[in-house]
N, C-alpha and C positions, 0 to 999 in steps of 0.2 A: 502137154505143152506142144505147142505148133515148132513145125523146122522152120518158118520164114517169118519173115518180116511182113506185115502187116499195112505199114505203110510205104512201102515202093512197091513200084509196077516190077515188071520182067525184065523193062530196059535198067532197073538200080535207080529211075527215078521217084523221088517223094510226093506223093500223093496223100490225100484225104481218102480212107476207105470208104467204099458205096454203102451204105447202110439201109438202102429202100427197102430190099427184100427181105430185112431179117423182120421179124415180131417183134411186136409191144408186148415189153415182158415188166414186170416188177423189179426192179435194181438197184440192189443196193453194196456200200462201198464203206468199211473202213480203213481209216489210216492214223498212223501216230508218230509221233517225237516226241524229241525231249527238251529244255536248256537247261545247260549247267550253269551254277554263277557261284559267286560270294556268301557266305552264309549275309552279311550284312543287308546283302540286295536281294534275297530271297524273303529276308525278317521283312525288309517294304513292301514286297509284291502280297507279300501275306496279308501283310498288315491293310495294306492301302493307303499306304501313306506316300508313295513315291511321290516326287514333287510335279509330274505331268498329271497324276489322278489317277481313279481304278485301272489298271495293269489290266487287270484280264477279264473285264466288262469291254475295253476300246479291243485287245486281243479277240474276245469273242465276235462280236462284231466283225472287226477285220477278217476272220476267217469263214464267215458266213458272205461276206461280200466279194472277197476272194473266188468262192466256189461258185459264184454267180458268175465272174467273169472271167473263166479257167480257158477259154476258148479264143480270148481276146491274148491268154499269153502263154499258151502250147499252141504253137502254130498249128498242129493238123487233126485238134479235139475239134469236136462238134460242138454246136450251143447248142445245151439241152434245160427242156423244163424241169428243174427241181422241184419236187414235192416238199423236201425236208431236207436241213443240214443243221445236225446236233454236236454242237462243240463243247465238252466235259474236257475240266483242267482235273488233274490230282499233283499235290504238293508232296514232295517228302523232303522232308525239314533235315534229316540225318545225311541227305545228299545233295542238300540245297539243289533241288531240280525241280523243275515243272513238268509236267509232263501232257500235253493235249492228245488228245483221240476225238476225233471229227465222224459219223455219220453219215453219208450223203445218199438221198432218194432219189429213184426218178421211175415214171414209167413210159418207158421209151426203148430206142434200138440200138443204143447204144450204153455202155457201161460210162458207171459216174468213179470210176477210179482215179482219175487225172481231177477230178473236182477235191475229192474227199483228201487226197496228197496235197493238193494247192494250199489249201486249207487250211490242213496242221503245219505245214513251210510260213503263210504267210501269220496265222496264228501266234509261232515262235518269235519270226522276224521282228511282229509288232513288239513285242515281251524286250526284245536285243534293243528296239528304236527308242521304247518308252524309259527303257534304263542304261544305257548305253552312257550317259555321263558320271555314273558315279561306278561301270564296270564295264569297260572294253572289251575284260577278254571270256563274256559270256560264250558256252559254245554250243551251239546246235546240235544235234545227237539223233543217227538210228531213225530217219524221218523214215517210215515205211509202210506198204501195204499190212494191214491184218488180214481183213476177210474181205470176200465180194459175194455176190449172191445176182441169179438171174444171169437170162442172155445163153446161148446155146453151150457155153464151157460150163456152166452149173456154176456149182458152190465152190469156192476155191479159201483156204484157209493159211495162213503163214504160221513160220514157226513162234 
């Protein structure tokens, strides 16, 4: 792990890091969360019955589109070409949770980790917005890096 910060200069100002000089490497990023809710509102999301429509058809989308424009709202990400962003739900009905894990590709000079985290955030969010009238106090959970691959740090894996 590096001692500094990445994005400020020497004066302590915020910058966008140079990234010309490094390689085109292959890159890739995952990340995950969770939402808690109701058993009631988990039996809709399952089912597909909720009264806005598939839950996590609009969720999956949302989280693909998210990771396209991750640059547009972390101020000092690069916009990078995606190759791929694979969004997998899993349900556990015993814990009424959802749980997304996002994918993100690229082959470029910069890592897609702020993509693949955008992702499974806006992913959840959608899940909180689509059912949000019949359960307020859904909660968001553990949104985190898993794994990254490529780019001069290597392979890097969470707990």
């Amino acid at each position: 792990m590096s001692d500094s910060l990445t994005h400020f200069d020497a004066d302590g100002q915020a910058h966008m890091v140079d990234v010309g000089d490094k390689s085109e490497t292959r890159r890739v990023a995952v990340a995950t969360g969770r939402i808690r809710m109701q058993p009631a509102t988990f039996g809709m999301v399952r089912s597909g019955s909720a009264k806005k429509g598939d839950v996590l058809g609009v969720a999956r989308i949302a989280a693909i589109q998210a990771s396209k424009r991750t640059s547009e709202l972390i101020p000092l990400c690069h916009p990078i070409p995606l190759t791929r962003v694979a969004v997998e739900f899993e349900l556990d009905e015993a814990a009424s949770t959802v749980a997304c894990t996002v994918t993100a590709e690229t082959v470029g000079r910069t890592g897609v980790e702020m993509e693949a985290l955008t992702a499974a955030s806006v992913a959840l969010l959608t899940i909180y917005d689509m059912c949000k009238a019949v359960d307020r106090g859904m909660a968001i959970e553990a949104v985190r890096l898993l794994e990254k691959k490529g780019g001069k740090s290597g392979h890097w894996t969470g707990a």
